[in-house]
C-alpha positions as CSV (number, residue, x, y, z in Angstrom):
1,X,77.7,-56.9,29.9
2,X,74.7,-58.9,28.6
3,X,71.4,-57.6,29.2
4,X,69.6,-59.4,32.6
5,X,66.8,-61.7,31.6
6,X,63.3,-62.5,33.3
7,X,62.6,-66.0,34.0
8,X,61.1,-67.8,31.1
9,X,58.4,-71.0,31.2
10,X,59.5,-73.8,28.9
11,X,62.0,-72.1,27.0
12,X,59.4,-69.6,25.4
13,X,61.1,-66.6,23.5
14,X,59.6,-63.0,24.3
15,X,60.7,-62.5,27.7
16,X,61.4,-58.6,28.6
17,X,64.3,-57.5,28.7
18,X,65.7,-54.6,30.2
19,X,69.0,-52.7,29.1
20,X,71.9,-52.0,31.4
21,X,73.9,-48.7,31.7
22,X,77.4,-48.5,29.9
23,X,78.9,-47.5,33.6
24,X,78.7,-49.0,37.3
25,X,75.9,-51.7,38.1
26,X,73.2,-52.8,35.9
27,X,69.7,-51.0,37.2
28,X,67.6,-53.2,38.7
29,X,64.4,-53.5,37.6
30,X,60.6,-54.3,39.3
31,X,61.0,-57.7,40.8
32,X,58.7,-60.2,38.5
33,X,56.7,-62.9,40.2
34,X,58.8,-66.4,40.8
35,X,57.5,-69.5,38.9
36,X,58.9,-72.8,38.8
37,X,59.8,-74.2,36.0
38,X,58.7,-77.3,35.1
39,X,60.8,-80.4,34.6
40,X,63.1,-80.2,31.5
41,X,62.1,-76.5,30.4
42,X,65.2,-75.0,28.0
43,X,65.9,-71.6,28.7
44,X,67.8,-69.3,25.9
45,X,71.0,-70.7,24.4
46,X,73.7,-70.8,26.6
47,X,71.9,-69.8,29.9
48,X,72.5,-71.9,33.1
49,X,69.0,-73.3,34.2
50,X,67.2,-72.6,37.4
51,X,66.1,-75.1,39.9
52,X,62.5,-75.4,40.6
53,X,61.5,-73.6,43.8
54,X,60.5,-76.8,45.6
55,X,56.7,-76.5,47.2
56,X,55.5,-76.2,50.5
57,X,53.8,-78.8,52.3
58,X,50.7,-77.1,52.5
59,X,50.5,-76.3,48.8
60,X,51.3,-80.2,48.3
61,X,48.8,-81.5,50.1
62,X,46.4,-79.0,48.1
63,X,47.6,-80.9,44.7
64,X,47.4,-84.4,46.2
65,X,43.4,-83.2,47.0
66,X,42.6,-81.8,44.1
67,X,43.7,-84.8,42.2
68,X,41.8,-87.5,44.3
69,X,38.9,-85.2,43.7
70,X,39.3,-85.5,39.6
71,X,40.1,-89.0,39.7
72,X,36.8,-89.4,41.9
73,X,34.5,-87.8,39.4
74,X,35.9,-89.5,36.5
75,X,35.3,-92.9,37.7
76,X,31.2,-92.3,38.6
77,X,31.1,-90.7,35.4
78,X,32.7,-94.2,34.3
79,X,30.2,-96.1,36.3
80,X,26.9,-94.5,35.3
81,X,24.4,-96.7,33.5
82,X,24.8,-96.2,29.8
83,X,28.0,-94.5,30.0
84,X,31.7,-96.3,28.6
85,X,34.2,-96.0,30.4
86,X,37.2,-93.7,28.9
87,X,40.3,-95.9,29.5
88,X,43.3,-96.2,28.1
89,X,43.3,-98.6,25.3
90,X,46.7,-100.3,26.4
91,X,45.3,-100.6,30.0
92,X,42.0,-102.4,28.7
93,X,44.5,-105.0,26.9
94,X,43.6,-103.1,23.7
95,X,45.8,-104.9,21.2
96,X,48.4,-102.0,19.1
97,X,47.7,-100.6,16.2
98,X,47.9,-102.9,13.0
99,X,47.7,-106.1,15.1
100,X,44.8,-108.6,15.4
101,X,42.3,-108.0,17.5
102,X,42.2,-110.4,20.6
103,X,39.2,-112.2,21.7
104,X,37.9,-111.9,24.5
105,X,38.0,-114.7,27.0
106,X,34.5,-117.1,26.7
107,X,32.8,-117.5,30.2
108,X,34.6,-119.6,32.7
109,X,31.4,-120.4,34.6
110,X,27.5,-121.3,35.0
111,X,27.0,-118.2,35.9
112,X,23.8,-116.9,38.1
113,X,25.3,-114.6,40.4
114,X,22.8,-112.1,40.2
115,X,19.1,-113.0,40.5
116,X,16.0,-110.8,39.1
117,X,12.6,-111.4,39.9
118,X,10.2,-112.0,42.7
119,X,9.9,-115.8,42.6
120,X,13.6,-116.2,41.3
121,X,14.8,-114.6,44.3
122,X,12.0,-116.7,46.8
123,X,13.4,-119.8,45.3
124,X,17.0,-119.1,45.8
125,X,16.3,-118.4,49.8
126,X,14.3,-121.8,50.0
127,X,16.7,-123.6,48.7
128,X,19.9,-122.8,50.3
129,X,22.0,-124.1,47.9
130,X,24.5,-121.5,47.6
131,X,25.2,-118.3,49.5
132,X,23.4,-115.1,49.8
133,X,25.0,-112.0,50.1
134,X,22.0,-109.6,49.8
135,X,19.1,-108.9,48.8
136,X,17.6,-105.2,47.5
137,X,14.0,-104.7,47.4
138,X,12.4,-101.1,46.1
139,X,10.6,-99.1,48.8
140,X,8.1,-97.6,46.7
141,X,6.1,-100.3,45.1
142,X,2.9,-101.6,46.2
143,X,2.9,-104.2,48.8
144,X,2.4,-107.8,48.3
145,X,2.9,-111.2,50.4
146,X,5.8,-112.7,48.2
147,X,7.9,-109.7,49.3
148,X,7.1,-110.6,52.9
149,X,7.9,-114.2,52.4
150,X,11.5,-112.9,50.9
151,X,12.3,-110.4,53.3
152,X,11.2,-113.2,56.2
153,X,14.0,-115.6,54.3
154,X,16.6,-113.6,54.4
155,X,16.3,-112.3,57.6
156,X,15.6,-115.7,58.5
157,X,19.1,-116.9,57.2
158,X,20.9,-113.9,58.1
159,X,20.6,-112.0,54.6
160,X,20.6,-108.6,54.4
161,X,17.8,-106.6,53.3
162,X,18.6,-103.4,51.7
163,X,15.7,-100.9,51.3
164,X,16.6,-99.0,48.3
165,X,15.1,-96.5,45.5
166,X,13.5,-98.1,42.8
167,X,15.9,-95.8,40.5
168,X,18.7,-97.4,42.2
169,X,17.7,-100.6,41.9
170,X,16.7,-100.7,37.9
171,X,20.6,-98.8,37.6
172,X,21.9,-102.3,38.6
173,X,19.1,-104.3,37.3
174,X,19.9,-106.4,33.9
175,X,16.9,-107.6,33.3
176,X,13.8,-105.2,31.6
177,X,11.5,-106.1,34.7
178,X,13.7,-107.2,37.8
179,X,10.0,-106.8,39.5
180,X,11.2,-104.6,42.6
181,X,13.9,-107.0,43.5
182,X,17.3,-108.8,42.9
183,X,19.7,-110.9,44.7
184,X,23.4,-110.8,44.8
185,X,25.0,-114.5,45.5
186,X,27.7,-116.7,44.6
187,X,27.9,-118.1,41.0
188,X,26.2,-121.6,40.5
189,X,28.0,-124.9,41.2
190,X,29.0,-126.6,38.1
191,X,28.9,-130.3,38.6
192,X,30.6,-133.0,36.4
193,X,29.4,-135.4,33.6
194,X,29.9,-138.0,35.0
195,X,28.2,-137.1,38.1
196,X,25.2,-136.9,36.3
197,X,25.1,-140.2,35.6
198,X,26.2,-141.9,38.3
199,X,23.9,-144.8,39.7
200,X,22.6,-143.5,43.6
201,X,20.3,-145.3,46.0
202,X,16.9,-144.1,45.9
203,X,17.6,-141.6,43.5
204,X,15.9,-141.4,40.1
205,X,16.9,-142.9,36.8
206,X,19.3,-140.2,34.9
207,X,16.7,-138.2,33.1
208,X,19.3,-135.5,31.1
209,X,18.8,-132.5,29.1
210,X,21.5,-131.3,26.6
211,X,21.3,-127.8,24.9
212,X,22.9,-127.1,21.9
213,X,24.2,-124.2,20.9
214,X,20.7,-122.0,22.5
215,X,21.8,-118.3,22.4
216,X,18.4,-116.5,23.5
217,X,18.2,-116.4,27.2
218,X,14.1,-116.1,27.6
219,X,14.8,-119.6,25.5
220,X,16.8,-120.8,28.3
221,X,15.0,-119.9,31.1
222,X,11.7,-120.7,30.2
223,X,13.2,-124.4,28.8
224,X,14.8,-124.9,32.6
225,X,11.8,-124.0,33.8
226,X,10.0,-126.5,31.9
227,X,12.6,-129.0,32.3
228,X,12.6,-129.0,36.0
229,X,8.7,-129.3,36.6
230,X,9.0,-133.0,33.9
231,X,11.8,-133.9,36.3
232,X,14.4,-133.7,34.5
233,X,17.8,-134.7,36.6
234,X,20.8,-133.0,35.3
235,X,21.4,-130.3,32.0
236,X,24.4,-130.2,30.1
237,X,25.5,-126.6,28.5
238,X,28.1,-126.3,25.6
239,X,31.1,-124.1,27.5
240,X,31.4,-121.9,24.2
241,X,28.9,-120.6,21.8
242,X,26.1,-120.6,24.1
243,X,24.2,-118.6,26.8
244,X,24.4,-119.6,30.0
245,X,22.8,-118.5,33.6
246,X,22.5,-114.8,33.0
247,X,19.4,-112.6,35.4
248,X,17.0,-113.2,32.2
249,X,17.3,-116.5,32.2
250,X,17.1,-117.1,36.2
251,X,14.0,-114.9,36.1
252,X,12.5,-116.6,33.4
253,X,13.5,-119.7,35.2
254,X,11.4,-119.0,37.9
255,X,13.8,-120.6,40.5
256,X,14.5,-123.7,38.2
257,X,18.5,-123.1,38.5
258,X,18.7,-123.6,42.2
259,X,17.2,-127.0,41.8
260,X,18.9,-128.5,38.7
261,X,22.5,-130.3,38.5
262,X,24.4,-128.6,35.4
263,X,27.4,-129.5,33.7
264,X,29.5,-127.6,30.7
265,X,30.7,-129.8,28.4
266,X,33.7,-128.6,25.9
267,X,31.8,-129.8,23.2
268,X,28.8,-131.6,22.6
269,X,29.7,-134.4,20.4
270,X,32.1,-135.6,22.9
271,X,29.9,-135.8,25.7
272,X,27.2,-137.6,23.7
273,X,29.4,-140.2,23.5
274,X,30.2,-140.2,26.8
275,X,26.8,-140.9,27.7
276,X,26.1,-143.6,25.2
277,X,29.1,-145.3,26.8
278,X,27.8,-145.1,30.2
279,X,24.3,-146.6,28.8
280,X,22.1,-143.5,28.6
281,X,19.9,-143.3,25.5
282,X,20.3,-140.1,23.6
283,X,17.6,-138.9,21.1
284,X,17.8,-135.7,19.3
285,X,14.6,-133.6,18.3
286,X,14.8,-132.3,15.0
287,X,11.4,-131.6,12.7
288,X,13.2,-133.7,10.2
289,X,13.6,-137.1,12.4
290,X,12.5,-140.4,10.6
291,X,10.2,-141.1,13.8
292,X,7.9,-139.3,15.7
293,X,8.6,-138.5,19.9
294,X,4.8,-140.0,20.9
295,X,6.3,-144.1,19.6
296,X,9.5,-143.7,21.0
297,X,9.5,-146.5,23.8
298,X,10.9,-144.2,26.6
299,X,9.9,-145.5,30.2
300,X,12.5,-146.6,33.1
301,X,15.6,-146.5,30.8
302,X,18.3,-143.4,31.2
303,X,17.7,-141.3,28.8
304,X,18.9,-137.6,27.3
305,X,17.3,-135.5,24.5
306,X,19.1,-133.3,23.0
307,X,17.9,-130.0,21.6
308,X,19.0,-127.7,18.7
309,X,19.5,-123.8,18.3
310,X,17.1,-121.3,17.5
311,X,16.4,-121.2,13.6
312,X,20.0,-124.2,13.3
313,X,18.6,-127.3,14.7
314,X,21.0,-129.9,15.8
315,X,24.4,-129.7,14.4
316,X,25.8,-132.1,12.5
317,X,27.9,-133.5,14.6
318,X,25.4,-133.6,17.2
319,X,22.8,-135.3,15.3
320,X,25.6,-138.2,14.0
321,X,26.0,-139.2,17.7
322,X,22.5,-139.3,19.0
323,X,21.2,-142.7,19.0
324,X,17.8,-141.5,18.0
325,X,16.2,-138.5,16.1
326,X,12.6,-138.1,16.6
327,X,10.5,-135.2,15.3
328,X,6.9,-133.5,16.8
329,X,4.4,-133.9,14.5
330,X,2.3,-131.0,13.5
331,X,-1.0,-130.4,12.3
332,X,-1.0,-126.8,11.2
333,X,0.8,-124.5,8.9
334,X,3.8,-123.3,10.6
335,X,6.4,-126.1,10.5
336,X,8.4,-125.3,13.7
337,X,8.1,-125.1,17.6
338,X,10.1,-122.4,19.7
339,X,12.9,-124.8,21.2
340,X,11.4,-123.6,24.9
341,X,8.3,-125.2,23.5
342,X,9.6,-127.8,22.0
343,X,11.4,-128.7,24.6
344,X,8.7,-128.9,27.2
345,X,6.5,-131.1,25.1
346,X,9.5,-133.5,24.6
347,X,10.4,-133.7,28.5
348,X,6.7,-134.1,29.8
349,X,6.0,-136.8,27.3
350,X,9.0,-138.5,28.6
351,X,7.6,-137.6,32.0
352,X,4.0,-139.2,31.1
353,X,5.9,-142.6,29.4
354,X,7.8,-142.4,32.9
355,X,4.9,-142.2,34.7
356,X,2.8,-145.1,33.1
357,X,4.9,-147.4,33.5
């Protein structure tokens, strides 16, 4: 008779075994504690295997629990500030192992859903333009009357005010200095081109501003900014390649987003020449123009400047459609303007030509 065998855990050799007398029935040895096996587990050759002793409602409900709890954990480890989340590569779209890499997709919008800065945030509540979901302001800073006038908005318009830590609010800031307080609302609008354009009673003659290929969002914001306070009517981004309405650029903006029509174009060489077709005059500003901003004849016309990357200028693409290319002149030794400088001193002398006439 073969010798009786303890129960083994996933087939492991080394089990005791105990030896049975030559006569009558085998001796029974000291009962060893049940375990169930797990799914698949090979016993010794030729042995029939064991079910699994199925669990008691008590001790799966203590599983299920434990589980949630891990799963819990793991995720606000995921979601601190700083921290990357551990996923699995084929669940994060992770392309296999010897294939190209994929690129990510570009972004599908203007942007601007989340606002930093005190007179960023006051803007958005004056002008209503798009929705407000919340607002968070920190409890322990110092008290001043713009942070009245914000929490009187909101409240006024039926925004919620959350007081909250100033610890918890820089974890969702994005910004260096969100200044005590953001704003959580729906994305900008994007209009079209050709609204941009389009003749309407009593309104002002298309004054454009087209932005090629700016990466640096302080750039952005500050140009807006700039742009905005000259009057400038409508802004056309490039959809790829570019930064658009991120929380630096609406604080460095100072509210100039919630007050300016903007368009993304596909590229910027086509819609150049959509706006020569529909009679706007397009000039480009590059330091190496054959004439200078101050003669250009710019009064009641439409009219679009167009201006170049950080460091790149005006592509070349760019620069064969504009109709003009005028350069600043400069009387000291450095022999180029920030493009959110730049920019401002082109759109105000537009503004002053405008205004003379």
């Amino acid at each position: 008779m073969s010798p009786a065998r303890s129960p083994r855990r996933g087939g492991a050799k080394g089990g005791s075994r105990s030896a049975a007398p030559k006569t009558g029935k085998p001796a029974k040895g000291p009962k060893s504690p049940k375990t169930p096996k797990t799914r698949g587990a090979a016993g010794s050759s030729g042995a029939a295997r064991s079910k699994a002793k199925p669990l008691s409602p008590a001790a799966e409900k203590a599983i299920a629990s434990r589980a949630a709890k891990h799963a819990a954990a793991s995720v606000r480890k995921a979601d601190r500030p700083g921290s990357a989340r551990r996923a699995n590569p084929a669940a994060r779209g992770a392309a296999p192992r010897g294939a190209a890499p994929r690129r990510s997709p570009g972004p599908k919008g203007l942007g601007g859903d989340q606002v930093e800065g005190r007179q960023a945030v006051r803007e958005l509540l004056l002008a209503g333009t798009r929705r407000v979901r919340e607002v968070w302001v920190a409890s322990d800073q110092d008290e001043a009357v713009v942070l009245d006038d914000i929490a009187e908005l909101a409240m006024s318009v039926g925004v919620p005010v959350r007081d909250v830590s100033r610890q918890k609010l820089l974890s969702q800031a994005r910004t260096e200095a969100p200044q005590g307080v953001l704003a959580r609302a729906a994305e900008l609008p994007e209009v079209e081109l050709a609204d941009l354009v389009l003749p309407r009673k009593g309104a002002p003659v298309p004054f454009l501003l087209l932005v090629d290929g700016v990466t640096d969002p302080g750039n952005l914001g500050a140009l807006l900014r700039s742009a905005e306070c000259a009057g400038v009517t409508g802004v056309v981004l490039p959809r790829h390649r570019a930064v658009h309405i991120t929380p630096t650029v609406t604080k460095a903006a100072a509210g100039a987003v919630e007050y300016l029509p903007m368009a993304l174009a596909g590229g910027l060489p086509t819609a150049i020449r959509q706006l020569r077709d529909a009679g706007v005059w397009v000039i480009g500003l590059d330091g190496s123009g054959p004439n200078r901003l101050f003669d250009l004849a710019v009064s009641d016309q439409p009219v679009a400047l167009v201006l170049g990357a950080e460091g790149k200028g005006l592509s070349r693409l760019v620069r064969e459609r504009c109709d003009d290319i005028a350069a600043i002149p400069l009387a000291g030794r450095l022999d180029s303007l920030n493009v959110a400088a730049a920019g401002a001193l082109a759109c105000f002398e537009v503004a002053r030509r405008r205004l003379a006439s």
